[in-house]
DRENTORKOL-3810 file (N, C-alpha, C; in nm, 4 decimals):
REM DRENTORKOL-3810
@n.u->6.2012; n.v->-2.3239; n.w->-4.8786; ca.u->6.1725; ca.v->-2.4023; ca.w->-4.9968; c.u->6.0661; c.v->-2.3326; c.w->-5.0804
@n.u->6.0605; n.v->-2.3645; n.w->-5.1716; ca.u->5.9288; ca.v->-2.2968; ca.w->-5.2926; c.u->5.8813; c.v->-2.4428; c.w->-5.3626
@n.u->5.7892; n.v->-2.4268; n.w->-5.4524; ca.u->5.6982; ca.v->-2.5458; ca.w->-5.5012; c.u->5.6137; c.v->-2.5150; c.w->-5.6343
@n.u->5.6825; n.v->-2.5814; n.w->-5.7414; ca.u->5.6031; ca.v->-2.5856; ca.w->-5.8290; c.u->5.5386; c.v->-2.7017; c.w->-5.8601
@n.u->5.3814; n.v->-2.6661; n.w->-5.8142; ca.u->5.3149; ca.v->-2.7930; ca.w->-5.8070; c.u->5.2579; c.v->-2.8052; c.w->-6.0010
@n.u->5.2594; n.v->-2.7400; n.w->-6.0679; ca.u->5.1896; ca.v->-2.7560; ca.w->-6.2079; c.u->5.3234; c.v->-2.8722; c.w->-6.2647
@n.u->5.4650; n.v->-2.8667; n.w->-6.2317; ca.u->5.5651; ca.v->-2.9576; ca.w->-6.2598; c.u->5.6181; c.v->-3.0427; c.w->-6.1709
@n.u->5.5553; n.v->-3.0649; n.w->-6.0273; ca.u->5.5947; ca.v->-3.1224; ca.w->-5.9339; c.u->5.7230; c.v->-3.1249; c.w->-5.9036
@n.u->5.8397; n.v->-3.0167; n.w->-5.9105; ca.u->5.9388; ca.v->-2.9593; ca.w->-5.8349; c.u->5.9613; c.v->-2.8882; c.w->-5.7193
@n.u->6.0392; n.v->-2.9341; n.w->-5.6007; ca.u->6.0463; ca.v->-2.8678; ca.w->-5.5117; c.u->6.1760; c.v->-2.8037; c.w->-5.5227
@n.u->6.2100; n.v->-2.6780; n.w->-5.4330; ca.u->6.3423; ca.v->-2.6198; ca.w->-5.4462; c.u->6.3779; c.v->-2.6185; c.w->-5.3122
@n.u->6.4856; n.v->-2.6272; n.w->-5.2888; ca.u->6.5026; ca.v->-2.5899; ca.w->-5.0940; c.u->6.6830; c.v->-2.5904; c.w->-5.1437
@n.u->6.6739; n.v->-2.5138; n.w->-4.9832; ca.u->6.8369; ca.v->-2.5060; ca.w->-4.9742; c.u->6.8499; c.v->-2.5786; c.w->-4.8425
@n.u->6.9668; n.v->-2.6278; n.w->-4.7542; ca.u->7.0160; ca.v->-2.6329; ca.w->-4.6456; c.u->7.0666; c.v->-2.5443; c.w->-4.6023
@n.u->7.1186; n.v->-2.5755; n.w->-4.4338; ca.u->7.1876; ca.v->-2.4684; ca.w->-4.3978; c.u->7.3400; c.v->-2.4053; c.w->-4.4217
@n.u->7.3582; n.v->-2.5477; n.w->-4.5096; ca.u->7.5281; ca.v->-2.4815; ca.w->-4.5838; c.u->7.4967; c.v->-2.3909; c.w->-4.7330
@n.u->7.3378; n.v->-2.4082; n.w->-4.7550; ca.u->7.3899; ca.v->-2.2740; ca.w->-4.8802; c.u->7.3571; c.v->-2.3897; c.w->-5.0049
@n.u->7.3659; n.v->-2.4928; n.w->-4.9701; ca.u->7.3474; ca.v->-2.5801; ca.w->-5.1007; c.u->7.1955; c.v->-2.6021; c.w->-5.1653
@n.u->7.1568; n.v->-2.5979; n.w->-5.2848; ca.u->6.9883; ca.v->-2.5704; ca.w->-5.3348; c.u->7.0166; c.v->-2.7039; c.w->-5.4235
@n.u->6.9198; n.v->-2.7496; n.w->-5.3912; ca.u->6.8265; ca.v->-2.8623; ca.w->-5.4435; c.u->6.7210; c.v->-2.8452; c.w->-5.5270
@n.u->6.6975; n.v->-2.9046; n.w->-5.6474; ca.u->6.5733; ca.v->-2.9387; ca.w->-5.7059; c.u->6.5387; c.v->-3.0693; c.w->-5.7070
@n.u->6.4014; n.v->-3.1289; n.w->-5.6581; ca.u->6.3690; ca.v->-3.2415; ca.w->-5.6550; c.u->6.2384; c.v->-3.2646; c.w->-5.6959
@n.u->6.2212; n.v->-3.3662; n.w->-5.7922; ca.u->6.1140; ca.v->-3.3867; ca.w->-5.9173; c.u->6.0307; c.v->-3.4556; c.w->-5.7548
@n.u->5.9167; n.v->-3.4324; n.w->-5.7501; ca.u->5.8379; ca.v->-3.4402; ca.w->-5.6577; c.u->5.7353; c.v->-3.6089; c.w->-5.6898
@n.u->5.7120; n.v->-3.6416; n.w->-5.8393; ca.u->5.6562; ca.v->-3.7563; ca.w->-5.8536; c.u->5.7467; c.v->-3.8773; c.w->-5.8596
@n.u->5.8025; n.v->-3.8814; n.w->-5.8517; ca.u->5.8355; ca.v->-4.0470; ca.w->-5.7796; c.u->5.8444; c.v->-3.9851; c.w->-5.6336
@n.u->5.8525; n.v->-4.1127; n.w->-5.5819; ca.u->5.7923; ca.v->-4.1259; ca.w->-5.4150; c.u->5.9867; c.v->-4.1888; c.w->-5.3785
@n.u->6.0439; n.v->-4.2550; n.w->-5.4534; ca.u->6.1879; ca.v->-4.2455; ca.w->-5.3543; c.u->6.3015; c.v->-4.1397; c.w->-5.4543
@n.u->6.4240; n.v->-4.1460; n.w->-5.3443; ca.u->6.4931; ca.v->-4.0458; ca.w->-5.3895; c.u->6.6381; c.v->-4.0548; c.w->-5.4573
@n.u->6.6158; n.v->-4.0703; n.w->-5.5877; ca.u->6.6971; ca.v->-4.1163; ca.w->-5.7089; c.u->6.7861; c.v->-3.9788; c.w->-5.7331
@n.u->6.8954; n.v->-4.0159; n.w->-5.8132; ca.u->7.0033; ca.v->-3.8943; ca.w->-5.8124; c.u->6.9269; c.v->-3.8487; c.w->-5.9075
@n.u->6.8830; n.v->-3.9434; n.w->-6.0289; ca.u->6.7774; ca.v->-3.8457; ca.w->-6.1312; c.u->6.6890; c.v->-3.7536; c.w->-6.0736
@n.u->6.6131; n.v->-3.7263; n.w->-5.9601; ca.u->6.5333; ca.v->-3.6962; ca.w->-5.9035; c.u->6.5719; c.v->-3.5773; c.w->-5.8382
@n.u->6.7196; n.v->-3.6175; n.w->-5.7700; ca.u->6.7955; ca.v->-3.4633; ca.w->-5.6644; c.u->6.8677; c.v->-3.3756; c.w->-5.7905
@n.u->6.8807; n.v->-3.2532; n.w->-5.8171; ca.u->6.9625; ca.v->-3.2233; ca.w->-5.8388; c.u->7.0401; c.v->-3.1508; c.w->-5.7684
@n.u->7.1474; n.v->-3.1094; n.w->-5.7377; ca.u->7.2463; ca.v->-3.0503; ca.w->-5.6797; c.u->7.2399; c.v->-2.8874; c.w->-5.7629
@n.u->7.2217; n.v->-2.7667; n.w->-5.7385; ca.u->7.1905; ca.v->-2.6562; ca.w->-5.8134; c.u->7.3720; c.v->-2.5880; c.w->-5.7524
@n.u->7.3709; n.v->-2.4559; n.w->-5.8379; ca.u->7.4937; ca.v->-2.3630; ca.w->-5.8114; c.u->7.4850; c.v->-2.3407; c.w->-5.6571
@n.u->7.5783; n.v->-2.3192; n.w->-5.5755; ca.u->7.6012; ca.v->-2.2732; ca.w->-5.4385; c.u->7.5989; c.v->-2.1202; c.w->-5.4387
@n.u->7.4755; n.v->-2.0877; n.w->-5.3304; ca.u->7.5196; ca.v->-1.9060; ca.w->-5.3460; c.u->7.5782; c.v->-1.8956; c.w->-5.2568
@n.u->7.6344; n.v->-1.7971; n.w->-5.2533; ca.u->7.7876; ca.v->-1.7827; ca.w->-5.1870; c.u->7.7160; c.v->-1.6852; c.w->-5.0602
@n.u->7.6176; n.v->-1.6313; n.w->-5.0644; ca.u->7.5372; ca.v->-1.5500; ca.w->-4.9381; c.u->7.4537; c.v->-1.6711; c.w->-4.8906
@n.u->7.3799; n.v->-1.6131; n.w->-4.7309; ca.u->7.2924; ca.v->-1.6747; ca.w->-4.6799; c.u->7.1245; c.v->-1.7060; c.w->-4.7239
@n.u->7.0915; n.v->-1.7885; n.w->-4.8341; ca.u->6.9557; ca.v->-1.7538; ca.w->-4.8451; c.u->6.8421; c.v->-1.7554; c.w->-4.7717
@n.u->6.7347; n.v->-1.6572; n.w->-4.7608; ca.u->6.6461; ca.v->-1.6525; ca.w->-4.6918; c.u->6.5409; c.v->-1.6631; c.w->-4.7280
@n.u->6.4821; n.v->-1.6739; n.w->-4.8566; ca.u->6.4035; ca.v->-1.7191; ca.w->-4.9170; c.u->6.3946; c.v->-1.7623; c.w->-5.0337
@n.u->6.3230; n.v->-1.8480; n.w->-5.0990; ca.u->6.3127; ca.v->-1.8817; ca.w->-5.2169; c.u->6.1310; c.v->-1.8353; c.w->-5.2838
@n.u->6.1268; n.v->-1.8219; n.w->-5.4199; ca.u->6.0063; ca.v->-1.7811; ca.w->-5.4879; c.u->6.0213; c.v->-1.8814; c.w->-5.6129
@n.u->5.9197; n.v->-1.9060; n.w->-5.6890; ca.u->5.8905; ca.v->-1.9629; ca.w->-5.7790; c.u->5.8390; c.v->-1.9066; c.w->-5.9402
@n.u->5.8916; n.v->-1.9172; n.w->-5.9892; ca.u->5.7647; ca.v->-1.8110; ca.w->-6.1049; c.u->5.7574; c.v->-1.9592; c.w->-6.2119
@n.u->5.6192; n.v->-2.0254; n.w->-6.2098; ca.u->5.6183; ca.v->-2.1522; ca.w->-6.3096; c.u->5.6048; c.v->-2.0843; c.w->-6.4390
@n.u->5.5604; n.v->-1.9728; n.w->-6.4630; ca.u->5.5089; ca.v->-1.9592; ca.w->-6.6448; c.u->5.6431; c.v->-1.9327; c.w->-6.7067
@n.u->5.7554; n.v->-1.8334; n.w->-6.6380; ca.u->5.8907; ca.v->-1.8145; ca.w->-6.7163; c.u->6.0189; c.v->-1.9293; c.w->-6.6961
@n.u->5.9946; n.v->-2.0639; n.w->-6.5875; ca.u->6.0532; ca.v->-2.0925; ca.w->-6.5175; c.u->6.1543; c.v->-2.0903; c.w->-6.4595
@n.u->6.1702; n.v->-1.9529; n.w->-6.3719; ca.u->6.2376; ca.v->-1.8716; ca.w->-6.2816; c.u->6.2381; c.v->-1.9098; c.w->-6.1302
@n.u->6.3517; n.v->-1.9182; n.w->-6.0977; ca.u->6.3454; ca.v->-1.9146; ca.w->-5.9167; c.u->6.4505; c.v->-1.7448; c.w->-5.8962
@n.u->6.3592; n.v->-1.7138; n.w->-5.7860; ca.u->6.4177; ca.v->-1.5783; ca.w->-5.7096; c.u->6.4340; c.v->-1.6391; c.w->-5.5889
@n.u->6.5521; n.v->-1.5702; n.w->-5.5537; ca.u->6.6420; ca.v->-1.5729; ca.w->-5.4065; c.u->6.6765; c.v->-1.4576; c.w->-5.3394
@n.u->6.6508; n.v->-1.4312; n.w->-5.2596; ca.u->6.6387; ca.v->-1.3157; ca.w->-5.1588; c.u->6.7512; c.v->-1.4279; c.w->-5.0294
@n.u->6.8456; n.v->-1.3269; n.w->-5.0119; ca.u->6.9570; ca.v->-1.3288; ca.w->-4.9767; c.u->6.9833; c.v->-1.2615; c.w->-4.8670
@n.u->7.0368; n.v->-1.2725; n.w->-4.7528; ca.u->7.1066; ca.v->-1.1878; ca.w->-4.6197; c.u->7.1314; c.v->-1.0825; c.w->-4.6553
@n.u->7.2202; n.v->-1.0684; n.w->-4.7318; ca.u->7.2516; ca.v->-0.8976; ca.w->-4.7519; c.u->7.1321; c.v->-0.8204; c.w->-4.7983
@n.u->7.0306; n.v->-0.8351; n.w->-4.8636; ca.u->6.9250; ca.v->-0.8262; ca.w->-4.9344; c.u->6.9004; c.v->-0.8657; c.w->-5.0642
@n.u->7.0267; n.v->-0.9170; n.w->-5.1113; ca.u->7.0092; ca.v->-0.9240; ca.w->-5.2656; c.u->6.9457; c.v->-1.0087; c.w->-5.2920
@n.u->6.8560; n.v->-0.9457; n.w->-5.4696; ca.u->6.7472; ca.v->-1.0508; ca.w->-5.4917; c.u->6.8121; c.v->-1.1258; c.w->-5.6317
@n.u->6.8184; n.v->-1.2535; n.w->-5.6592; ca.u->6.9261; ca.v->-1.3295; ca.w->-5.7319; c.u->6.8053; c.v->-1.4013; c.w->-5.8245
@n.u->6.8285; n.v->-1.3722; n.w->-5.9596; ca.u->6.7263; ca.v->-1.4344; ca.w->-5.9959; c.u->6.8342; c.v->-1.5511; c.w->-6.1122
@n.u->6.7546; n.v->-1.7570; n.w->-6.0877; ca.u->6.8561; ca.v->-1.8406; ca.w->-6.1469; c.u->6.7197; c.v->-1.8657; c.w->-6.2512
@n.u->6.7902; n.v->-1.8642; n.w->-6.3943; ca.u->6.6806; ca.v->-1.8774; ca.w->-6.4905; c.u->6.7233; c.v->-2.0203; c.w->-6.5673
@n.u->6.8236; n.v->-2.0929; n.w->-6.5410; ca.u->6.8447; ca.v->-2.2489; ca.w->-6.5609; c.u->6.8063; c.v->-2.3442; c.w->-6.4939
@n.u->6.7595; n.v->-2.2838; n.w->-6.4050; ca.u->6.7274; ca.v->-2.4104; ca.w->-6.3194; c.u->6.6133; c.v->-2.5087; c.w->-6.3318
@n.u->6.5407; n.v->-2.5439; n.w->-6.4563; ca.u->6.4421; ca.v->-2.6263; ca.w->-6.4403; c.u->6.5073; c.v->-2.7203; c.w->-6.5633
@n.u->6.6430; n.v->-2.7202; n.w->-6.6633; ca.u->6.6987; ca.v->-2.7516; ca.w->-6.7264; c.u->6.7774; c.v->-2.9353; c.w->-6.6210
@n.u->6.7962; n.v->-2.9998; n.w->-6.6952; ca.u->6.8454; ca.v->-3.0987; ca.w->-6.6180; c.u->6.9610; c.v->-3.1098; c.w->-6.5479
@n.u->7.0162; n.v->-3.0336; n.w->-6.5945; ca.u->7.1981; ca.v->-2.9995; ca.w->-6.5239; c.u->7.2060; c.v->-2.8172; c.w->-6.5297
@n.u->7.2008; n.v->-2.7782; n.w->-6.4146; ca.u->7.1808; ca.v->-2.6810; ca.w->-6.3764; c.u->7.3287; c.v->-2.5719; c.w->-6.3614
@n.u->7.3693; n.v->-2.5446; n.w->-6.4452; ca.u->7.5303; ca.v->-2.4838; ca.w->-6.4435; c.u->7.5826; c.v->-2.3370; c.w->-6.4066
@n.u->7.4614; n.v->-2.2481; n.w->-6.4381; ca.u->7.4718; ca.v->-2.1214; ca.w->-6.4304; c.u->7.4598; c.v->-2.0657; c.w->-6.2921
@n.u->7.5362; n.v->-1.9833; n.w->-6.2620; ca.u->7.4846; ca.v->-1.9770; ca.w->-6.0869; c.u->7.3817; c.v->-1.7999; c.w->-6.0898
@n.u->7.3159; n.v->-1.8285; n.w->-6.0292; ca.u->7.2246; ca.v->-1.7275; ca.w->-6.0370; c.u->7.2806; c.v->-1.5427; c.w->-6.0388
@n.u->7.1629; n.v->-1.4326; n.w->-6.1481; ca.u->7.2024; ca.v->-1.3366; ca.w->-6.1516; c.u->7.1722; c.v->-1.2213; c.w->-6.0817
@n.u->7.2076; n.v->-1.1233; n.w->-5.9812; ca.u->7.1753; ca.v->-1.0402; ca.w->-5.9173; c.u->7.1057; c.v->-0.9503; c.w->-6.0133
@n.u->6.9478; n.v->-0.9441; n.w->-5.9581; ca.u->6.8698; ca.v->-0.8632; ca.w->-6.0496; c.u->6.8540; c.v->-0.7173; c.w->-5.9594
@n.u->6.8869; n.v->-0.7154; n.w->-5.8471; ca.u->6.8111; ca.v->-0.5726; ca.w->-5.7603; c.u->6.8494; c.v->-0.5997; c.w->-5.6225
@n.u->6.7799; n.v->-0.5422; n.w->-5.5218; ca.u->6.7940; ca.v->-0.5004; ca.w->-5.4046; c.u->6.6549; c.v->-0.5154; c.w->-5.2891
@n.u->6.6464; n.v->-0.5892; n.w->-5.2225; ca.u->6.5515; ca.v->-0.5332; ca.w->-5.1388; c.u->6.4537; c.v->-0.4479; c.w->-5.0988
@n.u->6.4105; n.v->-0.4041; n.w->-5.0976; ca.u->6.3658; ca.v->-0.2427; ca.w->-5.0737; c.u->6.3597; c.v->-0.1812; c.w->-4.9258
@n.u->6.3375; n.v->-0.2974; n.w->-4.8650; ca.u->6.3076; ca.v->-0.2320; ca.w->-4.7215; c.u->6.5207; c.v->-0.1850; c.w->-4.6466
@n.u->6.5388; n.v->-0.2359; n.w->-4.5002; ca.u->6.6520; ca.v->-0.2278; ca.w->-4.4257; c.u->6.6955; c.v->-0.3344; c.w->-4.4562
@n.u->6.8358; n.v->-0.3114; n.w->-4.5131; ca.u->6.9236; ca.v->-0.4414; ca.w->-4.5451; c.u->6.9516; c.v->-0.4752; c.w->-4.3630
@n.u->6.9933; n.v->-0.4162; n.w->-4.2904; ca.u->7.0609; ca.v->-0.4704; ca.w->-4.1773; c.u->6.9509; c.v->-0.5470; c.w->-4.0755
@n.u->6.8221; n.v->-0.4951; n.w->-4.1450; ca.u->6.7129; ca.v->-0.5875; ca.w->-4.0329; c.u->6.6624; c.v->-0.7086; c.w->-4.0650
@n.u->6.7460; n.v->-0.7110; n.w->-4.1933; ca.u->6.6563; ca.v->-0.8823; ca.w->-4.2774; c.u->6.6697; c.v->-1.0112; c.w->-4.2131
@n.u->6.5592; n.v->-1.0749; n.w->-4.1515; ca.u->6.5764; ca.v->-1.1978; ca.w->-4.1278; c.u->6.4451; c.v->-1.2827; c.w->-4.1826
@n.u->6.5353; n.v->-1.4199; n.w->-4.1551; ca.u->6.4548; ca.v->-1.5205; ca.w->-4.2224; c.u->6.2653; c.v->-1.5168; c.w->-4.2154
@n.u->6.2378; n.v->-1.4956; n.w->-4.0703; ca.u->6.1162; ca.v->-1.4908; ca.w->-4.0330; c.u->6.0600; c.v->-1.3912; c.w->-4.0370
@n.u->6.1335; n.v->-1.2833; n.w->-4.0716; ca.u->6.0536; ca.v->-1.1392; ca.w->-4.0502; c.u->6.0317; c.v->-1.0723; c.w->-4.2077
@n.u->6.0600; n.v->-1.2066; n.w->-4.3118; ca.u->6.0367; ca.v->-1.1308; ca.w->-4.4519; c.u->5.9946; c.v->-1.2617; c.w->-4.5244
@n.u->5.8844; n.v->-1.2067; n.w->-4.6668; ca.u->5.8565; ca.v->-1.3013; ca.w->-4.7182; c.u->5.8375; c.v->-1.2784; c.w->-4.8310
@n.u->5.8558; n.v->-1.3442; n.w->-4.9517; ca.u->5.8563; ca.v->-1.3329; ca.w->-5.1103; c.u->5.7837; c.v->-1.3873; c.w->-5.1538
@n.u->5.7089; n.v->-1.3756; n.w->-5.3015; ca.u->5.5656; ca.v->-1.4596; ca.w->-5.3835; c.u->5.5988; c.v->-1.3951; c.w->-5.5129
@n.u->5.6174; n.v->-1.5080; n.w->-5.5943; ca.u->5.5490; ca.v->-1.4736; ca.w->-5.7431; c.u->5.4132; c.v->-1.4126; c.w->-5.7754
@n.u->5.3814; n.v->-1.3572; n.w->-5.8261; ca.u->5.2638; ca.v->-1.3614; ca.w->-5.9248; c.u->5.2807; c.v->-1.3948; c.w->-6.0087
@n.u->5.3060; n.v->-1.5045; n.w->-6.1231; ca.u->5.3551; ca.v->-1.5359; ca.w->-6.2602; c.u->5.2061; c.v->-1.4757; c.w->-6.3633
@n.u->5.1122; n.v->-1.5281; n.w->-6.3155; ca.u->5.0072; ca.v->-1.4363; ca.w->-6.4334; c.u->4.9684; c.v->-1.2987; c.w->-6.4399
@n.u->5.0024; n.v->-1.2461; n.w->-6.3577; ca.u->5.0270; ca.v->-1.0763; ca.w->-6.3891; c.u->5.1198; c.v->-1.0348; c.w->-6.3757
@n.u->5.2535; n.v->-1.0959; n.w->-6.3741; ca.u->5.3625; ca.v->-1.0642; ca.w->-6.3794; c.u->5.4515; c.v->-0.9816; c.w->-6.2338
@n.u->5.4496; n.v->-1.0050; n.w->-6.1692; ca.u->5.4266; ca.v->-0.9286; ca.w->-6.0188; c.u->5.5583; c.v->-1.0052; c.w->-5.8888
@n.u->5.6500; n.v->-0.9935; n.w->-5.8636; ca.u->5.7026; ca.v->-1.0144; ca.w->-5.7852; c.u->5.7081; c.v->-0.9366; c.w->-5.6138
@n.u->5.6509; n.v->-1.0151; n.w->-5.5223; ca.u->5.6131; ca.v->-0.9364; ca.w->-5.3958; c.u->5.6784; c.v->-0.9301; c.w->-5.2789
@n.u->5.6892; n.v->-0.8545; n.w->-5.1919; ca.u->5.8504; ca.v->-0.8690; ca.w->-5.0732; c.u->5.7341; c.v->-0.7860; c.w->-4.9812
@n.u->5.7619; n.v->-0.8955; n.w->-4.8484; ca.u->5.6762; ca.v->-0.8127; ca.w->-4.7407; c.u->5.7951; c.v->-0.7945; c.w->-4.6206
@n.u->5.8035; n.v->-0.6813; n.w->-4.5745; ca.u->5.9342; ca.v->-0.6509; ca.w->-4.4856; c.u->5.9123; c.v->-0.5511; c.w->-4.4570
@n.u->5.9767; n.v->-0.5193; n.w->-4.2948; ca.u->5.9295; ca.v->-0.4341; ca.w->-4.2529; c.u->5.7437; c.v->-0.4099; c.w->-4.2005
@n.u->5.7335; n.v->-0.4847; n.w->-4.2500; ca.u->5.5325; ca.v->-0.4620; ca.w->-4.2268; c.u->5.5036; c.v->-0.3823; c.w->-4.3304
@n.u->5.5951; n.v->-0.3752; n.w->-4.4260; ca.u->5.5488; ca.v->-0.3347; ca.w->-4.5560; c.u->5.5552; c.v->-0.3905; c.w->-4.6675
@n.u->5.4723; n.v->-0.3834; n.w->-4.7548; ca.u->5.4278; ca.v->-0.4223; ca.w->-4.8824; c.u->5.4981; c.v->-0.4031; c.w->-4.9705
@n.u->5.5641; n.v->-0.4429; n.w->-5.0609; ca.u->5.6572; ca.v->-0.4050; ca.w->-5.2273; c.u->5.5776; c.v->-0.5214; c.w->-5.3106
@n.u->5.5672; n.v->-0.3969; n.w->-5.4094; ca.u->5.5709; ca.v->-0.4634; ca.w->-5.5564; c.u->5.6325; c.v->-0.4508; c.w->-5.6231
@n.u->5.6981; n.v->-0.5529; n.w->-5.7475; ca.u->5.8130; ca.v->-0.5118; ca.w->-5.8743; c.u->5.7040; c.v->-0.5525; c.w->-5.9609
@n.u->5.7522; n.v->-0.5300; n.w->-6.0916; ca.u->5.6817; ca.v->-0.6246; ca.w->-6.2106; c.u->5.8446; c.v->-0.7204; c.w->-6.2461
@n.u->5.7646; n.v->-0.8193; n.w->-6.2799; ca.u->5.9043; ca.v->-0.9130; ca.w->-6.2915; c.u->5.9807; c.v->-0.8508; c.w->-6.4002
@n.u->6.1191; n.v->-0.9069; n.w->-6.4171; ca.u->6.2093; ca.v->-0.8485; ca.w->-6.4879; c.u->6.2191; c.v->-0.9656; c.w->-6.6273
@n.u->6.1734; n.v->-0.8793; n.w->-6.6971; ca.u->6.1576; ca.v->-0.9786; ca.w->-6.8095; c.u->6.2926; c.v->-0.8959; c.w->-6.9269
@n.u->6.3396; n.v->-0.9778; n.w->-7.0079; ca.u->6.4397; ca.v->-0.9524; ca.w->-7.0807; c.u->6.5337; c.v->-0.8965; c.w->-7.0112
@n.u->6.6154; n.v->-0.9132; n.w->-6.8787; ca.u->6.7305; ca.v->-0.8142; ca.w->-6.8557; c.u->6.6669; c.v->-0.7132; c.w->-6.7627
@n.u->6.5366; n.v->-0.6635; n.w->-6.7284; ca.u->6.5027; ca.v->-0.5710; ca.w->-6.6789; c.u->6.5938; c.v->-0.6040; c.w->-6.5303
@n.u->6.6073; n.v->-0.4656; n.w->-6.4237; ca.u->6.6167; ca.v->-0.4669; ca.w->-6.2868; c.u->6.4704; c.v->-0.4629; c.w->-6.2281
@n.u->6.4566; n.v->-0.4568; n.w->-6.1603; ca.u->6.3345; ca.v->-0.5133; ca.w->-6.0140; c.u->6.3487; c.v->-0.3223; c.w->-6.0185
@n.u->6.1970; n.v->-0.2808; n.w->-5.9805; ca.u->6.1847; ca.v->-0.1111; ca.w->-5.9099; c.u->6.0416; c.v->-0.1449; c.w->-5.8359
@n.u->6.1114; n.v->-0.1373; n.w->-5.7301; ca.u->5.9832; ca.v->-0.1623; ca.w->-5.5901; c.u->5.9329; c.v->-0.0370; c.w->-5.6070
@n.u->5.7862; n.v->-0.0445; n.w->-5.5645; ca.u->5.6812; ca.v->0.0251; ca.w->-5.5153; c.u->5.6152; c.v->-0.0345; c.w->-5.3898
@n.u->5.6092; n.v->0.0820; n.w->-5.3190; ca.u->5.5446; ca.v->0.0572; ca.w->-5.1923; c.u->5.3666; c.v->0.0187; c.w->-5.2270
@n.u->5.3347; n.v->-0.0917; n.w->-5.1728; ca.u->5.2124; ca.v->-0.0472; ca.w->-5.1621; c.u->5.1281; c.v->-0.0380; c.w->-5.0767
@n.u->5.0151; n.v->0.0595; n.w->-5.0571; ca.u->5.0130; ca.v->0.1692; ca.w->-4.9289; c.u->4.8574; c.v->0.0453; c.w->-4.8820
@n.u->4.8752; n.v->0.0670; n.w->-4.7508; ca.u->4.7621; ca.v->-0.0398; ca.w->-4.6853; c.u->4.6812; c.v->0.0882; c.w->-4.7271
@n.u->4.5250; n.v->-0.0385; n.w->-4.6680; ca.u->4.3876; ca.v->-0.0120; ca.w->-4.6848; c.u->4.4029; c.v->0.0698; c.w->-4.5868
@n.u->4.4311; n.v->0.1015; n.w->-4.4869; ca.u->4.3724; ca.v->0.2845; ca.w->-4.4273; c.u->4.4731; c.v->0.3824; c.w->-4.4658
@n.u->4.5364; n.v->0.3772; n.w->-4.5904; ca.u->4.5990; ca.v->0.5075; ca.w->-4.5800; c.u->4.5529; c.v->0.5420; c.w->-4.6781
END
């Protein structure tokens, strides 16, 4: 799941693949409230948030990183666009062993895998994602 607390939206998927947005201030759970988002057709493994462009990124089993830019719209129709690739081993990706973060105010999308560090700058207008490693404090 991911969380934009400045709009009180949560995002989550289940284990069939289906993504949810749910307005977080009311306290019960109204269809106004769920929405039902596009089905990705891969396994997702994570979700990210970016509140300033309101963007969700999806990092996917195969590695792909899917970025859905309708989704904070009330009826959510577009199914998300493959912006890039992973950077680390597509065949070692699992749920627990990788993790994704916005930076929305410096613009910064982050992938930790492998025990390594990537940075993109987000893809603004159409751009693709180009990871950079970034090198720990003892090297």
């Amino acid at each position: 799941f991911a969380v934009d607390a400045r709009q009180q939206l949560l995002f989550s998927v289940d284990h069939l693949g289906s993504l949810t947005r749910l307005n977080l201030t009311t306290a019960r759970s109204e269809s106004d409230d769920s929405i039902e988002l596009p089905r990705v057709r891969q396994k997702v493994l994570k979700l990210a948030v970016d509140w300033v462009a309101q963007h969700v990124y999806i990092l996917t089993k195969p590695g792909d990183i899917l970025l859905a830019s309708d989704w904070y719209s009330k009826v959510a129709a577009e199914e998300p666009k493959k912006i890039g690739d992973s950077p680390g081993s597509r065949d070692r990706l699992r749920a627990g062993q990788v993790q994704m973060q916005v930076d929305p105010v410096n613009g910064y999308l982050f992938l930790l895998q492998d025990g390594n560090l990537y940075r993109s700058d987000l893809p603004r207008g159409g751009l693709q994602l180009n990871w950079t490693r970034v090198p720990a404090a003892s090297e």
